[in-house]
C-alpha positions as a Python dict, from the first residue, in 0.01 Angstrom:
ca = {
    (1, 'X'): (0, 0, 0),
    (2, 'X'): (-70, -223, -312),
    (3, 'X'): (118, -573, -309),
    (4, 'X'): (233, -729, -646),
    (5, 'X'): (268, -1082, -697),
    (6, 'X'): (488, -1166, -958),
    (7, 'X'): (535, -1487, -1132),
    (8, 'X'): (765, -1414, -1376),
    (9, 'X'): (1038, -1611, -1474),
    (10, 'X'): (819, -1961, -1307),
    (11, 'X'): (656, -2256, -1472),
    (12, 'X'): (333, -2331, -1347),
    (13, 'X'): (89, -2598, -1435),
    (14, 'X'): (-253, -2601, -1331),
    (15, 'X'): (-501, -2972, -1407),
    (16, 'X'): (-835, -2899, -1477),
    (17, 'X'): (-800, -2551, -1602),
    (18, 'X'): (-1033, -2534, -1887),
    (19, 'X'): (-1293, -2375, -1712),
    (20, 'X'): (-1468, -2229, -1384),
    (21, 'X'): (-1166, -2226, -1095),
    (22, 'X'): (-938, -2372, -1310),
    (23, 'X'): (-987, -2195, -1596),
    (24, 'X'): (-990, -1856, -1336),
    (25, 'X'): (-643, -2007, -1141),
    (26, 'X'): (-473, -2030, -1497),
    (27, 'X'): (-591, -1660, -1566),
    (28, 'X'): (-439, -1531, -1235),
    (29, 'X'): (-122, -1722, -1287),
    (30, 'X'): (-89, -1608, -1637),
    (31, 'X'): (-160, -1195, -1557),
    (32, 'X'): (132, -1207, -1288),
    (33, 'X'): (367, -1321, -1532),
    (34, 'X'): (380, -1720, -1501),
    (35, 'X'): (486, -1937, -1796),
    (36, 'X'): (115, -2149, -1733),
    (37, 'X'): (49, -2504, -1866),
    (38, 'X'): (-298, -2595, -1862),
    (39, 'X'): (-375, -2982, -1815),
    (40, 'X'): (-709, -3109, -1894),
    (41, 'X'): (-919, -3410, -2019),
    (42, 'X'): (-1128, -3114, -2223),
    (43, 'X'): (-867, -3081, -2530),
    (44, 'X'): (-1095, -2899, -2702),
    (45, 'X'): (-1197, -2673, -2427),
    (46, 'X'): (-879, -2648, -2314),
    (47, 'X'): (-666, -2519, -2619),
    (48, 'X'): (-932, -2281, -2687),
    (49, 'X'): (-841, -2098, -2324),
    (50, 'X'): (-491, -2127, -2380),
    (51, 'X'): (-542, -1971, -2761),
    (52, 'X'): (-749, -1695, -2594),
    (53, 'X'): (-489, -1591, -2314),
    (54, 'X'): (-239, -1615, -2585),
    (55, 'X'): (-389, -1393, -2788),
    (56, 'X'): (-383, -1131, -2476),
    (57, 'X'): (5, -1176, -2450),
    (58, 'X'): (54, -1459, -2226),
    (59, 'X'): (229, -1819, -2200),
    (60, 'X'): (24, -2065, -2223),
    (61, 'X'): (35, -2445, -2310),
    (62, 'X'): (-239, -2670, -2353),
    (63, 'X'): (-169, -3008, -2267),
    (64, 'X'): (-456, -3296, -2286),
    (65, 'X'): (-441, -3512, -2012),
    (66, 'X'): (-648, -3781, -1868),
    (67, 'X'): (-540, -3822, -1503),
    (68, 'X'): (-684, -4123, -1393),
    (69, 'X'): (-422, -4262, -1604),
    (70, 'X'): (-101, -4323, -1414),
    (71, 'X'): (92, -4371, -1720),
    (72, 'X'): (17, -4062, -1890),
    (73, 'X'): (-39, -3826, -1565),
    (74, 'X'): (334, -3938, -1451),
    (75, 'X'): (476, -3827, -1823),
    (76, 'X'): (270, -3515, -1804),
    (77, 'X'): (515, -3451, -1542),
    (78, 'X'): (858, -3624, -1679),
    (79, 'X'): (815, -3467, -2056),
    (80, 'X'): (722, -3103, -1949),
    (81, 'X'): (936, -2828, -1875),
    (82, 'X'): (1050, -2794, -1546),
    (83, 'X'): (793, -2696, -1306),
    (84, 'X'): (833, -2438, -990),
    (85, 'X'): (437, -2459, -890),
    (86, 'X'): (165, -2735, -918),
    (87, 'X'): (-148, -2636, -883),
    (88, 'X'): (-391, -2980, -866),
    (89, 'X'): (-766, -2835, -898),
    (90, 'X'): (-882, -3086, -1129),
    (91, 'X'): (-1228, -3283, -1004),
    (92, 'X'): (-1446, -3537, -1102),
    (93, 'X'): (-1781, -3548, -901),
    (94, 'X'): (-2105, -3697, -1048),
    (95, 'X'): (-2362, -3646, -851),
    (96, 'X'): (-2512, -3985, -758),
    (97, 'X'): (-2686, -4100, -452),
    (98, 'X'): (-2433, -4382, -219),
    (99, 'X'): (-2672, -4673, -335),
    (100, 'X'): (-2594, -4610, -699),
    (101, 'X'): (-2229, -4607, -631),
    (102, 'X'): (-2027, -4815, -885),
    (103, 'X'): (-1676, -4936, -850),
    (104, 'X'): (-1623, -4746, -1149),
    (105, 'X'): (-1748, -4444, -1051),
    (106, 'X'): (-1559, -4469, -682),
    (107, 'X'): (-1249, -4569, -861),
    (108, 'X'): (-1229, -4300, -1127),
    (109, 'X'): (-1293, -4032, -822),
    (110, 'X'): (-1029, -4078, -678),
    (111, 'X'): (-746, -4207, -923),
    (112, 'X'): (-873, -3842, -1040),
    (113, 'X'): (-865, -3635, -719),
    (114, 'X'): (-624, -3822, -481),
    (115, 'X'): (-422, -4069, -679),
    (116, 'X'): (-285, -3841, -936),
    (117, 'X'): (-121, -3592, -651),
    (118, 'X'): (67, -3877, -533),
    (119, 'X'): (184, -3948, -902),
    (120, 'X'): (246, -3613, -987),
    (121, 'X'): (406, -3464, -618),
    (122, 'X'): (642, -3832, -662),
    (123, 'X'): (718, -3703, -1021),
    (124, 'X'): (825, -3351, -908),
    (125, 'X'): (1029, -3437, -627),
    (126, 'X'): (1364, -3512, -760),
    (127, 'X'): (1358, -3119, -890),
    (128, 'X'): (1212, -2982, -616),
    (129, 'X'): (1483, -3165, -419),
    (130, 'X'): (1749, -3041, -628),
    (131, 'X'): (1641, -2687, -631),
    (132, 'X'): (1572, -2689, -247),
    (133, 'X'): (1268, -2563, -315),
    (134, 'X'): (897, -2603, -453),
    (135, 'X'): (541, -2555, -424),
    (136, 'X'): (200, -2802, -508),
    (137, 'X'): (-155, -2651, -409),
    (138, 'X'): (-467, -2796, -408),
    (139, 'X'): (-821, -2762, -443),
    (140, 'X'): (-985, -2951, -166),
    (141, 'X'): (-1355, -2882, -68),
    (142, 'X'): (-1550, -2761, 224),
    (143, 'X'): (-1734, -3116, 172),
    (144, 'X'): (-1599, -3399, 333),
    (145, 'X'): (-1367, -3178, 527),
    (146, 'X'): (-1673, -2970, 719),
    (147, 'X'): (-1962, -3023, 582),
    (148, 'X'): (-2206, -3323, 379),
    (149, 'X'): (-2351, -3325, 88),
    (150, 'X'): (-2610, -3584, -40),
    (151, 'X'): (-2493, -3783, -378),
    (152, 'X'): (-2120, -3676, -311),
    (153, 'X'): (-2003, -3920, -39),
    (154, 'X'): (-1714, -4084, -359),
    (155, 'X'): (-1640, -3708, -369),
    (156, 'X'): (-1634, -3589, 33),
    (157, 'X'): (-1410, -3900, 99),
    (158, 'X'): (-1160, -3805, -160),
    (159, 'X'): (-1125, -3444, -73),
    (160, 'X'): (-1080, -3577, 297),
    (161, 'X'): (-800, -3792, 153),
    (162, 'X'): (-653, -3496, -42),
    (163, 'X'): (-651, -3286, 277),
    (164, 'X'): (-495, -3546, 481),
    (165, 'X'): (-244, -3588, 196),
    (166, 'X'): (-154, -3204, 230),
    (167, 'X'): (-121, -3264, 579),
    (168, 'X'): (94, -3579, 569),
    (169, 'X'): (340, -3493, 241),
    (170, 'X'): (380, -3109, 407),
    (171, 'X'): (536, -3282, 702),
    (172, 'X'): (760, -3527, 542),
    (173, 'X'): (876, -3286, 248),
    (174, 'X'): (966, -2956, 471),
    (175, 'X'): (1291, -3000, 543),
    (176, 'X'): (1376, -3023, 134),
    (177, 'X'): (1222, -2674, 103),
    (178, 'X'): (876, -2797, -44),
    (179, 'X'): (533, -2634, 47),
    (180, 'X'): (218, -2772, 14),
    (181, 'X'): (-89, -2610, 92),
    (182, 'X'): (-466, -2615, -15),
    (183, 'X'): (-780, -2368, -28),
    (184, 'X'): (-1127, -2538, 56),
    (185, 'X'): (-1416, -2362, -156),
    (186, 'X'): (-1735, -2353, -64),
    (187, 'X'): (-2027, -2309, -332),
    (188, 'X'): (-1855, -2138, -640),
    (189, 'X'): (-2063, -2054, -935),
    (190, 'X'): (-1938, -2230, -1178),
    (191, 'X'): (-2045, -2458, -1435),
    (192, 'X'): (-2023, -2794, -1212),
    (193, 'X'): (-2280, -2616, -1017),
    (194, 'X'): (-2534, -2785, -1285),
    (195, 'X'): (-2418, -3088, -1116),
    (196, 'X'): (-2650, -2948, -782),
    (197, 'X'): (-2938, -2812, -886),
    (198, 'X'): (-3150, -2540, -1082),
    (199, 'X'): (-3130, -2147, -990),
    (200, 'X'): (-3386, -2211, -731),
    (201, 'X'): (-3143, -2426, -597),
    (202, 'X'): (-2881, -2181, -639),
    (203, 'X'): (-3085, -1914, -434),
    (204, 'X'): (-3156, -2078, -161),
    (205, 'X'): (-2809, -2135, -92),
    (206, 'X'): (-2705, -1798, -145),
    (207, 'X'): (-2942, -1732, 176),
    (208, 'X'): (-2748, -1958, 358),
    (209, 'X'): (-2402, -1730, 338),
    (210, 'X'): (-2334, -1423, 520),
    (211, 'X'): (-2152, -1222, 249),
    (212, 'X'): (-2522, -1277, 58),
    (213, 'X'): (-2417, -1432, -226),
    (214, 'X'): (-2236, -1769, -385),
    (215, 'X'): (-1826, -1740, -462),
    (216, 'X'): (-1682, -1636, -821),
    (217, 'X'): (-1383, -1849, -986),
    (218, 'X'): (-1127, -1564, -939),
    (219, 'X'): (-1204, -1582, -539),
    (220, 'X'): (-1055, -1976, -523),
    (221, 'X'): (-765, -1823, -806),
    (222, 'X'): (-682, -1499, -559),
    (223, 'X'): (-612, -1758, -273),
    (224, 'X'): (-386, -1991, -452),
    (225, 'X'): (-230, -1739, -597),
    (226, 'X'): (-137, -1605, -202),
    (227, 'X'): (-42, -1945, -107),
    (228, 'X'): (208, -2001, -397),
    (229, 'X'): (387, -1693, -362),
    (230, 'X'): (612, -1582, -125),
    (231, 'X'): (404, -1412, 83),
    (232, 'X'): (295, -1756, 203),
    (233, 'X'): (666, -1898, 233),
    (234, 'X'): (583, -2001, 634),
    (235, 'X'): (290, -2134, 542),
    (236, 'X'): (264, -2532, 506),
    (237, 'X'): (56, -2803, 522),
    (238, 'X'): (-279, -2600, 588),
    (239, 'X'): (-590, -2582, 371),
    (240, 'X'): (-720, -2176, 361),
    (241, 'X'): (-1101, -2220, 360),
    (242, 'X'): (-1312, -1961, 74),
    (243, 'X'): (-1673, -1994, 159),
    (244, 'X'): (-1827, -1654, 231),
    (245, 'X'): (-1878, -1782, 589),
    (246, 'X'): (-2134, -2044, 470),
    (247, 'X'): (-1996, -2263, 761),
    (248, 'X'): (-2021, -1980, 1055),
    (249, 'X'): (-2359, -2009, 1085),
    (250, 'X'): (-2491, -2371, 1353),
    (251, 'X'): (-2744, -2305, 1131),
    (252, 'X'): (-2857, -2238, 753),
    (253, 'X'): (-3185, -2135, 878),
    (254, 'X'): (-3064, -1846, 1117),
    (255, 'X'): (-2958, -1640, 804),
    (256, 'X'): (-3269, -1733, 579),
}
Protein backbone atom coordinates (compact mmCIF):
# COMPACT_ATOMS: atom_id res chain seq x y z
CA UNK A 1 0.00 0.00 0.00
CA UNK A 2 1.45 3.40 -1.26
CA UNK A 3 1.43 6.29 1.46
CA UNK A 4 0.93 9.97 0.30
CA UNK A 5 2.22 12.79 2.09
CA UNK A 6 0.51 15.78 1.45
CA UNK A 7 1.48 19.26 2.19
CA UNK A 8 -1.05 21.12 0.81
CA UNK A 9 -2.60 23.94 2.21
CA UNK A 10 1.07 24.48 4.66
CA UNK A 11 3.78 27.08 4.57
CA UNK A 12 7.06 25.76 4.76
CA UNK A 13 10.39 27.40 4.78
CA UNK A 14 13.49 25.67 4.33
CA UNK A 15 17.37 27.92 5.03
CA UNK A 16 19.92 26.89 2.89
CA UNK A 17 17.92 25.51 0.09
CA UNK A 18 19.70 26.61 -2.93
CA UNK A 19 21.36 23.57 -3.51
CA UNK A 20 22.44 19.83 -2.57
CA UNK A 21 19.96 18.78 0.61
CA UNK A 22 18.48 21.91 0.70
CA UNK A 23 17.91 22.51 -2.59
CA UNK A 24 16.52 18.47 -2.65
CA UNK A 25 14.29 19.22 0.90
CA UNK A 26 12.66 22.30 -0.97
CA UNK A 27 11.93 19.92 -4.04
CA UNK A 28 10.21 17.29 -1.81
CA UNK A 29 8.27 19.88 0.05
CA UNK A 30 7.21 21.58 -3.05
CA UNK A 31 5.97 18.06 -5.11
CA UNK A 32 3.63 17.21 -2.01
CA UNK A 33 1.93 20.33 -2.30
CA UNK A 34 3.70 22.84 0.28
CA UNK A 35 3.58 26.62 -0.26
CA UNK A 36 7.88 26.48 0.10
CA UNK A 37 10.03 29.56 0.93
CA UNK A 38 13.52 29.09 0.24
CA UNK A 39 16.03 31.13 2.53
CA UNK A 40 19.52 31.50 1.49
CA UNK A 41 22.70 33.72 1.55
CA UNK A 42 23.02 32.48 -2.39
CA UNK A 43 20.37 35.13 -3.90
CA UNK A 44 21.42 34.38 -7.03
CA UNK A 45 21.44 30.70 -6.68
CA UNK A 46 18.59 30.73 -4.86
CA UNK A 47 15.91 32.58 -7.08
CA UNK A 48 17.11 30.63 -9.90
CA UNK A 49 15.69 27.23 -7.96
CA UNK A 50 12.70 28.87 -6.95
CA UNK A 51 12.17 30.24 -10.83
CA UNK A 52 12.82 26.64 -11.95
CA UNK A 53 10.23 24.84 -9.55
CA UNK A 54 7.96 27.59 -10.51
CA UNK A 55 8.11 27.01 -13.81
CA UNK A 56 7.04 23.16 -13.02
CA UNK A 57 3.84 24.47 -11.17
CA UNK A 58 4.88 25.00 -7.72
CA UNK A 59 5.03 27.78 -4.82
CA UNK A 60 7.98 28.96 -4.31
CA UNK A 61 9.59 32.13 -2.71
CA UNK A 62 13.02 33.09 -2.72
CA UNK A 63 14.05 34.99 0.11
CA UNK A 64 17.91 36.18 0.60
CA UNK A 65 18.96 35.82 3.91
CA UNK A 66 22.14 36.02 5.78
CA UNK A 67 21.62 34.15 9.08
CA UNK A 68 24.36 34.99 11.11
CA UNK A 69 22.56 38.15 11.30
CA UNK A 70 20.14 38.24 14.20
CA UNK A 71 18.46 41.22 12.93
CA UNK A 72 17.57 40.08 9.63
CA UNK A 73 17.17 36.12 10.45
CA UNK A 74 14.47 37.24 13.27
CA UNK A 75 12.46 39.44 10.41
CA UNK A 76 12.84 36.59 8.01
CA UNK A 77 10.55 35.14 10.45
CA UNK A 78 8.24 38.27 11.67
CA UNK A 79 7.64 39.64 7.85
CA UNK A 80 6.84 36.18 6.20
CA UNK A 81 3.72 34.50 5.92
CA UNK A 82 2.77 32.38 8.55
CA UNK A 83 4.73 29.33 8.82
CA UNK A 84 3.38 25.58 9.79
CA UNK A 85 7.04 23.84 9.23
CA UNK A 86 10.70 25.06 9.64
CA UNK A 87 13.02 23.19 8.20
CA UNK A 88 16.78 24.66 9.43
CA UNK A 89 19.39 22.75 7.02
CA UNK A 90 21.44 25.64 6.35
CA UNK A 91 25.50 25.07 7.16
CA UNK A 92 28.53 26.77 7.12
CA UNK A 93 31.68 24.46 7.46
CA UNK A 94 35.13 25.47 6.08
CA UNK A 95 37.29 23.01 6.30
CA UNK A 96 40.26 24.20 8.40
CA UNK A 97 42.53 22.37 10.69
CA UNK A 98 41.76 23.46 14.93
CA UNK A 99 45.15 25.46 14.90
CA UNK A 100 43.93 27.74 12.14
CA UNK A 101 40.74 28.37 13.94
CA UNK A 102 39.77 32.10 14.00
CA UNK A 103 37.26 33.74 16.22
CA UNK A 104 35.71 34.65 13.11
CA UNK A 105 35.46 31.59 11.64
CA UNK A 106 34.15 29.84 15.17
CA UNK A 107 31.77 32.66 15.56
CA UNK A 108 30.16 32.72 12.12
CA UNK A 109 29.68 28.65 12.58
CA UNK A 110 27.65 28.80 14.85
CA UNK A 111 25.60 32.18 14.81
CA UNK A 112 24.94 30.14 11.40
CA UNK A 113 24.12 26.60 12.59
CA UNK A 114 23.02 26.99 16.28
CA UNK A 115 22.26 30.59 16.97
CA UNK A 116 19.82 31.22 14.27
CA UNK A 117 17.39 28.12 15.51
CA UNK A 118 17.14 29.81 18.69
CA UNK A 119 16.20 33.13 16.82
CA UNK A 120 14.04 31.65 14.48
CA UNK A 121 12.18 28.64 16.91
CA UNK A 122 11.78 32.13 19.55
CA UNK A 123 10.27 33.92 16.45
CA UNK A 124 7.76 31.12 15.63
CA UNK A 125 6.55 30.42 18.93
CA UNK A 126 3.86 32.84 19.59
CA UNK A 127 1.99 31.07 16.35
CA UNK A 128 2.82 27.85 17.03
CA UNK A 129 1.41 28.57 20.51
CA UNK A 130 -1.65 29.97 19.22
CA UNK A 131 -2.36 27.28 16.76
CA UNK A 132 -1.48 24.49 19.35
CA UNK A 133 0.56 23.18 17.03
CA UNK A 134 3.94 23.25 14.92
CA UNK A 135 6.87 21.65 13.57
CA UNK A 136 10.98 22.83 13.16
CA UNK A 137 13.47 20.07 11.73
CA UNK A 138 16.90 20.09 11.46
CA UNK A 139 19.83 19.02 9.73
CA UNK A 140 22.34 17.92 12.27
CA UNK A 141 25.35 15.66 11.26
CA UNK A 142 26.70 12.28 12.00
CA UNK A 143 29.94 14.45 13.01
CA UNK A 144 30.18 15.67 16.30
CA UNK A 145 27.23 13.58 17.29
CA UNK A 146 29.08 9.96 16.40
CA UNK A 147 31.79 10.35 14.66
CA UNK A 148 35.21 13.00 14.02
CA UNK A 149 36.30 14.54 11.38
CA UNK A 150 39.72 16.36 11.00
CA UNK A 151 39.39 20.33 10.09
CA UNK A 152 35.64 20.30 11.30
CA UNK A 153 35.93 20.45 15.13
CA UNK A 154 33.94 24.59 14.77
CA UNK A 155 31.52 22.36 12.79
CA UNK A 156 31.18 18.87 15.08
CA UNK A 157 30.70 21.19 18.16
CA UNK A 158 27.88 23.07 16.61
CA UNK A 159 25.94 20.16 15.29
CA UNK A 160 26.41 18.69 18.93
CA UNK A 161 24.85 21.96 20.13
CA UNK A 162 22.04 21.75 17.51
CA UNK A 163 21.25 18.18 18.65
CA UNK A 164 21.22 19.01 22.21
CA UNK A 165 19.02 21.99 21.26
CA UNK A 166 16.45 19.46 19.62
CA UNK A 167 16.67 17.60 22.64
CA UNK A 168 16.24 20.44 25.16
CA UNK A 169 13.45 22.83 23.14
CA UNK A 170 11.42 19.26 22.29
CA UNK A 171 11.04 18.89 26.01
CA UNK A 172 10.11 22.30 27.06
CA UNK A 173 7.76 23.02 23.93
CA UNK A 174 5.58 19.57 23.98
CA UNK A 175 2.96 20.38 25.92
CA UNK A 176 2.05 23.56 23.37
CA UNK A 177 1.76 20.96 20.57
CA UNK A 178 5.30 21.72 18.96
CA UNK A 179 7.61 18.97 17.45
CA UNK A 180 11.01 19.16 16.88
CA UNK A 181 13.02 16.61 15.41
CA UNK A 182 16.30 16.22 13.30
CA UNK A 183 17.91 13.70 10.66
CA UNK A 184 21.82 13.21 11.00
CA UNK A 185 23.41 12.58 7.40
CA UNK A 186 26.24 10.93 6.87
CA UNK A 187 28.44 11.56 3.60
CA UNK A 188 25.92 13.02 0.98
CA UNK A 189 27.17 13.81 -2.42
CA UNK A 190 26.73 17.02 -2.74
CA UNK A 191 28.57 19.96 -3.70
CA UNK A 192 30.09 20.78 -0.04
CA UNK A 193 31.65 17.48 -0.56
CA UNK A 194 34.51 19.65 -2.46
CA UNK A 195 35.01 20.89 0.94
CA UNK A 196 36.62 16.99 1.75
CA UNK A 197 38.46 15.90 -0.84
CA UNK A 198 38.93 14.76 -4.61
CA UNK A 199 36.98 11.56 -6.13
CA UNK A 200 39.71 9.46 -4.77
CA UNK A 201 38.65 10.73 -1.68
CA UNK A 202 35.17 10.17 -2.46
CA UNK A 203 35.86 6.38 -3.23
CA UNK A 204 37.42 5.42 -0.54
CA UNK A 205 34.68 6.39 1.54
CA UNK A 206 32.15 4.80 -0.41
CA UNK A 207 34.14 1.47 0.71
CA UNK A 208 33.60 2.34 4.04
CA UNK A 209 29.48 2.00 3.83
CA UNK A 210 27.56 -1.09 3.64
CA UNK A 211 24.85 -0.04 1.14
CA UNK A 212 28.24 0.49 -1.27
CA UNK A 213 27.85 3.77 -2.08
CA UNK A 214 27.72 7.66 -0.66
CA UNK A 215 23.92 9.23 0.08
CA UNK A 216 21.93 11.40 -2.63
CA UNK A 217 20.18 14.85 -1.54
CA UNK A 218 16.63 13.41 -1.92
CA UNK A 219 17.65 10.58 0.84
CA UNK A 220 18.19 13.57 3.77
CA UNK A 221 14.73 15.35 1.86
CA UNK A 222 12.64 11.75 2.10
CA UNK A 223 13.43 11.77 5.94
CA UNK A 224 12.39 15.23 6.78
CA UNK A 225 9.75 14.99 4.82
CA UNK A 226 8.56 11.71 7.28
CA UNK A 227 9.38 13.64 10.29
CA UNK A 228 7.24 16.74 9.37
CA UNK A 229 4.24 14.98 8.50
CA UNK A 230 1.90 13.32 10.41
CA UNK A 231 3.08 10.14 10.21
CA UNK A 232 5.72 11.30 12.68
CA UNK A 233 3.13 13.18 15.05
CA UNK A 234 4.61 10.90 18.29
CA UNK A 235 7.75 11.53 17.33
CA UNK A 236 9.82 14.36 19.26
CA UNK A 237 12.92 15.44 20.20
CA UNK A 238 14.98 12.61 18.31
CA UNK A 239 17.49 13.01 15.49
CA UNK A 240 16.74 9.96 12.61
CA UNK A 241 20.31 9.10 11.49
CA UNK A 242 20.77 8.65 7.14
CA UNK A 243 24.16 7.20 6.65
CA UNK A 244 23.98 3.97 4.67
CA UNK A 245 25.26 2.25 7.85
CA UNK A 246 28.66 4.02 7.57
CA UNK A 247 28.67 3.95 11.47
CA UNK A 248 27.75 -0.02 11.90
CA UNK A 249 30.89 -1.06 11.07
CA UNK A 250 33.92 -0.84 14.65
CA UNK A 251 35.70 -0.56 11.73
CA UNK A 252 36.13 1.21 8.16
CA UNK A 253 38.63 -1.33 7.31
CA UNK A 254 36.37 -4.51 7.83
CA UNK A 255 34.27 -3.45 4.73
CA UNK A 256 37.30 -2.25 2.49
Amino acid sequence: MSINIDYSGQHVLVTGGAQGIGEAIVTRFAEAGARVTLADINEEQAKSVADRLTADGHQINACPVDLADETATRAMIEDNDPIDVLVHNAGYFPLTPFEDLTRERVERTFAVNVQSLFWMTQALLPRFKQQGKGVILCTSSVTGNRVAYPGLTHYAASKAAVNGFIRNTALEMGGAGIRINGVEPGMIRTPAMDNLGDDEHSQSLERGIPLGHLGAPEDIANAMLFLGSDLAKYITGQTLIVDGGALLPESVTALT
